[in-house]
C-alpha positions in Angstrom: 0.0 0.0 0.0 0.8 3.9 -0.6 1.9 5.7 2.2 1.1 9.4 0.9 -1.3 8.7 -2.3 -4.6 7.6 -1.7 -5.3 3.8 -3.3 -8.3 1.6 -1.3 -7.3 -1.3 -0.2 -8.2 -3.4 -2.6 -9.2 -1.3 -5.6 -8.1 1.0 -8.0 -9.4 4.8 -8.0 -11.3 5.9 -10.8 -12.7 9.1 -12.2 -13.3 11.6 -9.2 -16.3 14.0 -8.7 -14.3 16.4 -5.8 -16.6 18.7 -3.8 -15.2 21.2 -0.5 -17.5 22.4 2.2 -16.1 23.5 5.6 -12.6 22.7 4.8 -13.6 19.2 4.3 -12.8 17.5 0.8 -15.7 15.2 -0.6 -14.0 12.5 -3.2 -16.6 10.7 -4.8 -15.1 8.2 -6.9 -15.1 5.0 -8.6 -13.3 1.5 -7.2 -12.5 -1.0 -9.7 -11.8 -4.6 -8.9 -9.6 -5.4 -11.5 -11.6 -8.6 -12.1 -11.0 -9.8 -15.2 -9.6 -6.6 -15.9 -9.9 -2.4 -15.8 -13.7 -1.9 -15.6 -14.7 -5.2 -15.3 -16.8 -5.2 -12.7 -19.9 -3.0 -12.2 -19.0 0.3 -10.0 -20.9 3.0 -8.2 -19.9 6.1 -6.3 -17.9 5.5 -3.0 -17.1 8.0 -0.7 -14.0 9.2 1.0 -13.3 12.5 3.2 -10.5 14.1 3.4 -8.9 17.7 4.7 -5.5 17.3 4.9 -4.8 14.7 1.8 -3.0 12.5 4.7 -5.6 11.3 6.6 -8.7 9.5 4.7 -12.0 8.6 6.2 -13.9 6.0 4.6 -17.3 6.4 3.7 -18.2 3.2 2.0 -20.6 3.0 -1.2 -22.3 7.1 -1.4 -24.6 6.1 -4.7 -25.0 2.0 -5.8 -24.5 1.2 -9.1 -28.0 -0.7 -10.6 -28.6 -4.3 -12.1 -27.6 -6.3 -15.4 -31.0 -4.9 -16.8 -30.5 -0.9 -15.2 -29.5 1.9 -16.7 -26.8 2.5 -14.5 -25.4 -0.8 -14.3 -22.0 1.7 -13.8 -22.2 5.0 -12.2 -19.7 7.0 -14.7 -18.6 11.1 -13.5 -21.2 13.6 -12.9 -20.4 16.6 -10.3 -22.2 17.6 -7.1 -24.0 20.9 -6.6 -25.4 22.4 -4.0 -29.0 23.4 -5.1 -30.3 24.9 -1.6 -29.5 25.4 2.1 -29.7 21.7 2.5 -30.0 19.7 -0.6 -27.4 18.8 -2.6 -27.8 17.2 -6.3 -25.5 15.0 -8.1 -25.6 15.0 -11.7 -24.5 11.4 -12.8 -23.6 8.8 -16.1 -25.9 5.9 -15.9 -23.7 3.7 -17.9 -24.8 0.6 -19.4 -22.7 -2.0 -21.8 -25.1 -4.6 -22.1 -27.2 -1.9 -23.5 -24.8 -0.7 -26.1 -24.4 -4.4 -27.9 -27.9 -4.7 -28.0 -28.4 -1.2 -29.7 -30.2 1.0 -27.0 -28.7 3.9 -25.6 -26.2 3.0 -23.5 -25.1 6.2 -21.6 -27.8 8.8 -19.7 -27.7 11.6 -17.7 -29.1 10.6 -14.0 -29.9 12.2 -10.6 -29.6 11.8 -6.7 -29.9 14.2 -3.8 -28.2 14.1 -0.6 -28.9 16.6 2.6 -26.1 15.5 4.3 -23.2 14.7 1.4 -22.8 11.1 2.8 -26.4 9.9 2.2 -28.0 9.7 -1.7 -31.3 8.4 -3.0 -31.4 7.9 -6.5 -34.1 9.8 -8.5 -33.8 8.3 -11.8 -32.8 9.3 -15.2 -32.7 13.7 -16.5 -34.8 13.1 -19.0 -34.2 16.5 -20.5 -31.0 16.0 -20.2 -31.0 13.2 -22.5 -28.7 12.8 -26.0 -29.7 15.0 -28.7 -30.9 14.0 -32.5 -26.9 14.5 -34.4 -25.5 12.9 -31.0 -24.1 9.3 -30.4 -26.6 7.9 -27.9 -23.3 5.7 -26.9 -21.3 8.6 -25.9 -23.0 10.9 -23.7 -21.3 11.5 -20.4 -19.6 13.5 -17.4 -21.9 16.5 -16.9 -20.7 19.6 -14.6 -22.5 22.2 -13.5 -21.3 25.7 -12.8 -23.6 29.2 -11.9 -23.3 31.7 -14.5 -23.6 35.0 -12.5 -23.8 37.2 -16.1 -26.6 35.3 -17.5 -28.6 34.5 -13.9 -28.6 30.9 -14.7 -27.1 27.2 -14.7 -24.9 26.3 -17.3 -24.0 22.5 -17.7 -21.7 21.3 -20.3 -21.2 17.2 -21.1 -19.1 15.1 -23.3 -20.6 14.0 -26.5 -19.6 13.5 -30.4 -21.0 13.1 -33.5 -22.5 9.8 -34.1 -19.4 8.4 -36.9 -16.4 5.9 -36.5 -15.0 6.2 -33.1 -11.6 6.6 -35.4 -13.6 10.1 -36.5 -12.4 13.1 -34.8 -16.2 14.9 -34.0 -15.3 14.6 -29.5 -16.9 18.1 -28.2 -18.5 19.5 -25.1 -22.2 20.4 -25.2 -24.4 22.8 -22.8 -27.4 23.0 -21.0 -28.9 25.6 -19.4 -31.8 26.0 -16.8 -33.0 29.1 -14.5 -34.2 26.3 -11.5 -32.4 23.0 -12.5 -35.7 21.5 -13.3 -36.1 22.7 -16.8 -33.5 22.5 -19.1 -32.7 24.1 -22.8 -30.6 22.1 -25.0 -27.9 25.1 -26.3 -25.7 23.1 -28.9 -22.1 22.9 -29.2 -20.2 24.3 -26.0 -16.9 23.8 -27.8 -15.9 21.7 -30.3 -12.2 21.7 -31.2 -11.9 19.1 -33.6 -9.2 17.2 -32.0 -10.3 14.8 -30.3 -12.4 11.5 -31.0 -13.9 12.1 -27.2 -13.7 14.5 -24.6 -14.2 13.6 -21.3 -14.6 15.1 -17.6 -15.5 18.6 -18.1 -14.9 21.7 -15.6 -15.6 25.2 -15.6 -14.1 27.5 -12.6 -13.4 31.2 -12.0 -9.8 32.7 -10.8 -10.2 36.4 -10.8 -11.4 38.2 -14.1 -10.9 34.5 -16.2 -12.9 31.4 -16.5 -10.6 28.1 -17.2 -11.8 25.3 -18.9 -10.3 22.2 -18.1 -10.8 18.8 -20.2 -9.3 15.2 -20.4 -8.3 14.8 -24.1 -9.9 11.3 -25.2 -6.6 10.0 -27.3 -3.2 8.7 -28.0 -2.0 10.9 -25.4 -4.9 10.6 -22.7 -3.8 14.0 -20.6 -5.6 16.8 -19.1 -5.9 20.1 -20.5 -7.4 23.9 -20.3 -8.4 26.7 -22.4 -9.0 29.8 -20.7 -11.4 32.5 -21.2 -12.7 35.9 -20.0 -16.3 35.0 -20.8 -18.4 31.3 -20.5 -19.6 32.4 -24.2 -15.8 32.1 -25.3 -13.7 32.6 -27.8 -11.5 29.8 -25.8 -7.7 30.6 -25.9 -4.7 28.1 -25.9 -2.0 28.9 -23.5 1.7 28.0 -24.6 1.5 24.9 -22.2 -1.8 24.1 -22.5 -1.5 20.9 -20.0 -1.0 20.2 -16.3 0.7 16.8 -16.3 1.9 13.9 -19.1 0.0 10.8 -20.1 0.2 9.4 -16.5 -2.0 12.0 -14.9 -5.8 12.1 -16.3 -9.4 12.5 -15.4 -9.0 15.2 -12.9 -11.5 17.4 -11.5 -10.8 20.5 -8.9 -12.2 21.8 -5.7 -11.4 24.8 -3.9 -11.4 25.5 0.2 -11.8 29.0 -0.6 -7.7 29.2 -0.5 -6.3 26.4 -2.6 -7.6 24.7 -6.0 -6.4 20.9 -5.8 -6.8 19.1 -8.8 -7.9 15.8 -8.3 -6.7 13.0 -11.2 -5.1 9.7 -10.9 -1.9 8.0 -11.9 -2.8 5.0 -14.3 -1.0 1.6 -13.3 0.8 -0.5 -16.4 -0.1 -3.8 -17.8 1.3 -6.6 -15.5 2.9 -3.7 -13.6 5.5 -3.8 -15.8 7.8 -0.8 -17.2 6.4 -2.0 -20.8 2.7 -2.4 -20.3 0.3 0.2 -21.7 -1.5 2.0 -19.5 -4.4 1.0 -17.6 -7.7 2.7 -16.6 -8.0 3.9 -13.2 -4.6 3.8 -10.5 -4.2 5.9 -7.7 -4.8 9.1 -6.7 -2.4 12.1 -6.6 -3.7 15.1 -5.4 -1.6 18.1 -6.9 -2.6 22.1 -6.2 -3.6 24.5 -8.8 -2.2 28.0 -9.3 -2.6 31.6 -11.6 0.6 32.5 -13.0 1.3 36.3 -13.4 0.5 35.8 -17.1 -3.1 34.5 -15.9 -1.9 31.0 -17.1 -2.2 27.8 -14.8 0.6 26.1 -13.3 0.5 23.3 -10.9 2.6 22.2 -7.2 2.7 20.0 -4.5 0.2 20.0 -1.5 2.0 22.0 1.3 0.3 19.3 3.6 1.8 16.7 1.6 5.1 18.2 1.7 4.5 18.5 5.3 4.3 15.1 6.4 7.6 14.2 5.3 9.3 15.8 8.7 12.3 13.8 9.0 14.5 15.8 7.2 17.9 15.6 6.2 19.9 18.2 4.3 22.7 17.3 1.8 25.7 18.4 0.6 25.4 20.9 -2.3 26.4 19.9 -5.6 28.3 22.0 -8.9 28.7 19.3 -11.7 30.8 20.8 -14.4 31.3 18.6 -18.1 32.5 19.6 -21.4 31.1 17.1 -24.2 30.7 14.2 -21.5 28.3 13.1 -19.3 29.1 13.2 -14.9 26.9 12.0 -12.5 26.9 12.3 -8.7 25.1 10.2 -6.4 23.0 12.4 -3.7 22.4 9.7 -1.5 22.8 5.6 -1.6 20.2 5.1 0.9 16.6 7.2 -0.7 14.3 4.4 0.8 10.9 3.8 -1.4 8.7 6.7 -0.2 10.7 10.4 -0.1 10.4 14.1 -1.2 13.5 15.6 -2.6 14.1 19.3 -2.9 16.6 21.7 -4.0 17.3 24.8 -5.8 18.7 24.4 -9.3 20.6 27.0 -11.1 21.7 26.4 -14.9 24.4 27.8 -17.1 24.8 29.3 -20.1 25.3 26.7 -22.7 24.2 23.6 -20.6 22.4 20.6 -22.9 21.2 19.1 -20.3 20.9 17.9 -16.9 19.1 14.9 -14.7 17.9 13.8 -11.6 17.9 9.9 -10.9 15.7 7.6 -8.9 16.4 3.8 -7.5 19.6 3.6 -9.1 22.2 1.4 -8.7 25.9 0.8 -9.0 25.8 0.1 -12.7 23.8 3.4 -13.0 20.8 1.9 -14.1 18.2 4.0 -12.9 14.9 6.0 -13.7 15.7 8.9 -15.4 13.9 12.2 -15.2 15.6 14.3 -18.2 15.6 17.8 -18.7 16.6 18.5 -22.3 17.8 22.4 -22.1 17.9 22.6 -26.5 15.0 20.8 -27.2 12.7 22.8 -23.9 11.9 19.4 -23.0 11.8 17.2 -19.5 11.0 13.8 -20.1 11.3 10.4 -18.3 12.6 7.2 -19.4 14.6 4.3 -17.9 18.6 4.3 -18.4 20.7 2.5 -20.3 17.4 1.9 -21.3 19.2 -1.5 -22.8 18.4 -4.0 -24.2 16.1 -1.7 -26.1 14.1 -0.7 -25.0 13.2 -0.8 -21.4 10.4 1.4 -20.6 7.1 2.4 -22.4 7.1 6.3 -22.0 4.6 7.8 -24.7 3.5 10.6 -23.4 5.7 11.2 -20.6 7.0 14.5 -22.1 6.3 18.3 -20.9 7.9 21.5 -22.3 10.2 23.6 -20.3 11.6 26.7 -20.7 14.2 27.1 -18.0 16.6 30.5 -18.6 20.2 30.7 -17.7 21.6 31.6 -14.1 18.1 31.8 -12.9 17.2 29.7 -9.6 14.6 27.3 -9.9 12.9 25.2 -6.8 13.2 21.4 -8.0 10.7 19.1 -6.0 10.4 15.4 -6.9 7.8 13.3 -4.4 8.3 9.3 -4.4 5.6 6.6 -3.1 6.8 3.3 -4.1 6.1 3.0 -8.0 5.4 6.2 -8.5 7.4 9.6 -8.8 6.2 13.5 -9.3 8.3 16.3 -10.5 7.6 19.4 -10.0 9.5 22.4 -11.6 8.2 26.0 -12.4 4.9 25.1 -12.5 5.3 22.0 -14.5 4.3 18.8 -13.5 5.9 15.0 -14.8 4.3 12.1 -13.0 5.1 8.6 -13.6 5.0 4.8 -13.0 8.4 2.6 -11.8 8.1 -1.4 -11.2 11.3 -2.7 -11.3 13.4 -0.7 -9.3 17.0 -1.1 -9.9 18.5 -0.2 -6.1 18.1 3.0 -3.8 20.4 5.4 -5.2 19.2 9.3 -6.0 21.6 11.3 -7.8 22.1 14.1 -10.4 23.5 14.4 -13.8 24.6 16.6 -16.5 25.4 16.7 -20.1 27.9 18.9 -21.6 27.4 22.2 -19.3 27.1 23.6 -15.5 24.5 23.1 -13.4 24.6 24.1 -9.9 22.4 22.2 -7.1 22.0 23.9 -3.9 19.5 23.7 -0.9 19.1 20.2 -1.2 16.9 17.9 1.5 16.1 14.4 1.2 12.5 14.1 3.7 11.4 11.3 4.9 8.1 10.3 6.7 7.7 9.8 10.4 8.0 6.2 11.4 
C-alpha cells in the first residue's frame, strides 16, 4: 500500500467527482476490482473524506450502481452541486454496456440528492437532459454544473460527439442551461475543437477576471488540459502549455477551500505492472494544487500538507557538476528508501544541454531517469541504459520547459513506491516505476554547469 497517495485497499481509484465544504474535501469516486480486468466489474460512487490529503475517512458506497438490466449498471462522472441550504444534487452517467451491444442507448444523464453529502437516494434518469438528434446515444457523459452569474442561470456542459467511426475526430462538449435545475434548454455545441475522438470530464471555474476550462483529451495521449477564457460564451484561448501533467495524470476534477484549488486526477497503473505495459484505466490518486501564474496562465505544485508530512529531514551536501562534451553523475544519496520528497534549488548555465535527476539507481547506473533536455525545452522520463532496447514504455511522458540561464529554480520530486512526481516551475511530470533497480538518487549533467543547492532528502515519520 501507498503511504502518501490515496489507493483503497483493494481497488483501484477511478474518475473523481471532488466537492469542499467546511474545509472538508468530498471524493466521490469509482473502485474497480480489476476482475477480469480495468472496468470489469460494475461500480458505483464511493465516498471518501478528506482535509488534509494524509488522513482519509472512509465512507463506503455514497450512490449504488444498478442491475444487469439498469441503466446504471455503472455510475460514470457527474459533479455535485449544492442546489439549496440543504440539498445537494448529483448529476450522474448511468452507464450501461449490455445496452450498447444490444443497440439502446447506452449512456444517460441521471440524478440523486443528498442533505447530508454522505447519504444519496437515487431519483432516476434527466430526462431533459437526455442525447440530442446529431449525438451518439453511446457517448453521452460526465456532466458539470457551474452558476453563471452574467446570465442568472445554470450552465452544464457534457461530453458528446457526432455519431461516426469512433476513429472520427467529431469529441466536443455540449451545454445546457436551466434558471431552477428543473427545466433544461438544450444550447448546442459548447466547444468543439476538432481534436479529439472524445472528450471527457469537463470543468468550468473562475480565478479572478478569467474562466478556465479544463478537459481530459480522449486520445493517443490521454492527458488533461485547459483553455482559458474571460467569458463562458468564449472565444476559448490556448496557453503555450496548454496541459497540467503527461499521459500518466488524467481524469481530474478540482475543488477549492476558498484558499487552494487541488486538482484531483489519478496515476494510471501499467499492464502486468510492468515498465512495458500500456497504460491502464484507473490507479491511484495524486492530489496536486492549482495555481494563476502572473500571465493568468495555470501552473500546478505539490500540496503543502503533503510536503509537510515528510518531517524527518535531512539536508545534503550541495552539488556543482561541471562537463565539457561528457556526461558526470553524482550520487545524492545511496540510501533514498521507497517513499521520499527531494528538494533543491537548481541553477543552470549558459550553454548547458542538459541535466538529470535519478531515482532507484544502482551501482551500474541503471536508474529511472527524469531528463531535462535544455535545446529541445523538453523534461521527459525514461529508464537508463534503457538497454536491451528498449526498457520502458514512455509515450506521453513528455512536458515543455523553458528554464533561462543563471536563474534559480525550486526542483521538487515526491516518491511513493512506483510512482514519482516532479515538479519544476509550474510544470508537473508524473510517472510509474516497477522494477526498481536499487536505492540510489543522484544528479546528472550533459555537456554544461549546473549548480544544485538547498538540497533535502525528507522522509516520513515512522
Amino acid at each position: 500500500m501507498y503511504k502518501i497517495f490515496y489507493q483503497p485497499e483493494g481497488y483501484w481509484f477511478g474518475d473523481c467527482m471532488p466537492y469542499c465544504e467546511d474545509g472538508v474535501f468530498y471524493l466521490y469516486h469509482q473502485r474497480d476490482t480489476r476482475n477480469p480486468g480495468p472496468m470489469g466489474e460494475p461500480f458505483g460512487w464511493s465516498l471518501c473524506t478528506t482535509s488534509d490529503f494524509r488522513h482519509y475517512q472512509e465512507h463506503g458506497t455514497a450512490i449504488e450502481h444498478g442491475s444487469n438490466d439498469d441503466q446504471d449498471q455503472y455510475i460514470y462522472a457527474g459533479s455535485v452541486y449544492q442546489t439549496s441550504q440543504d440539498t445537494y444534487t448529483a448529476f450522474y452517467t448511468g452507464a450501461n454496456k449490455i445496452f450498447k451491444k444490444k443497440g439502446i442507448p447506452s449512456q444517460k444523464l441521471m440524478q440523486a440528492t443528498s442533505h447530508d453529502l454522505i447519504n444519496w437516494q437515487k431519483n432516476g434518469n434527466a430526462e431533459q437532459i437526455v442525447p440530442q438528434e446529431g449525438y451518439d446515444v453511446f457517448a453521452w457523459r460526465d456532466p458539470f454544473i457551474v452558476w453563471n452569474d452574467e446570465k442568472e442561470e445554470y450552465l452544464l456542459v457534457l461530453g458528446a460527439r457526432a455519431p461516426s467511426d469512433n476513429r472520427e475526430r467529431t469529441g466536443r462538449l455540449v451545454s445546457f442551461t436551466s434558471k431552477d435545475m428543473n427545466k433544461w434548454d438544450f444550447q448546442g455545441d459548447f466547444w468543439y475543437p476538432g481534436l479529439f475522438t472524445m472528450i471527457e470530464m469537463p470543468e468550468l471555474f473562475k480565478i479572478g477576471e478569467w474562466w478556465y476550462l479544463i478537459v481530459s483529451e480522449f486520445s493517443d495521449k490521454n492527458k488533461m488540459i485547459y483553455r482559458m477564457s474571460r467569458s463562458l460564451d468564449g472565444p476559448w484561448i490556448a496557453p503555450h502549455d496548454d496541459a497540467f501533467d503527461g499521459r500518466a495524470y488524467y481524469a481530474g476534477r478540482t475543488a477549492t477551500n476558498g484558499s487552494n484549488r487541488i486538482l484531483f486526477g489519478w496515476v494510471p497503473t501499467k499492464e502486468n505492472n510492468d515498465d512495458l505495459g500500456n497504460y491502464e484505466w484507473g490507479g491511484t490518486f495524486v492530489p496536486q494544487e492549482i495555481y494563476q501564474r502572473p500571465d493568468y496562465s495555470l501552473g500546478v505544485k505539490p500540496v503543502k500538507s503533503v510536503l509537510d508530512a515528510f518531517c524527518i529531514k535531512t539536508a545534503l551536501a550541495d552539488v556543482h557538476l561541471q562537463t565539457i562534451d561528457t556526461h558526470k553523475t553524482h550520487v545524492l544519496t545511496e540510501n533514498s528508501s521507497t517513499c521520499f520528497t527531494l528538494e533543491a534549488t537548481v541553477k543552470i548555465a549558459a550553454g548547458t544541454r542538459g541535466f538529470s535527476i535519478f531515482i532507484y539507481g544502482n551501482e551500474l547506473e541503471e536508474a529511472y531517469e527524469y531528463r531535462f533536455s535544455l535545446n529541445e525545452k523538453q523534461l521527459t522520463f525514461d529508464k537508463t541504459p534503457n538497454w536491451p532496447w528498449y526498457q520502458y514504455m514512455n509515450k506521453g511522458l513528455e512536458r515543455p520547459i523553458n528554464l533561462q540561464n543563471d536563474t534559480e529554480y525550486k526542483l521538487c520530486i515526491i516518491v511513493d513506491d512506483d510512482i514519482a512526481v516532479l515538479y519544476i516551475n509550474g510544470t508537473a511530470l508524473s510517472v510509474r516505476m516497477y522494477q526498481k533497480p536499487g536505492t540510489n538518487l543522484s544528479a546528472g549533467v550533459t555537456d554544461g554547469d549546473i549548480e544544485l543547492t538547498n538540497i533535502v532528502l525528507s522522509k516520513l515519520e515512522q
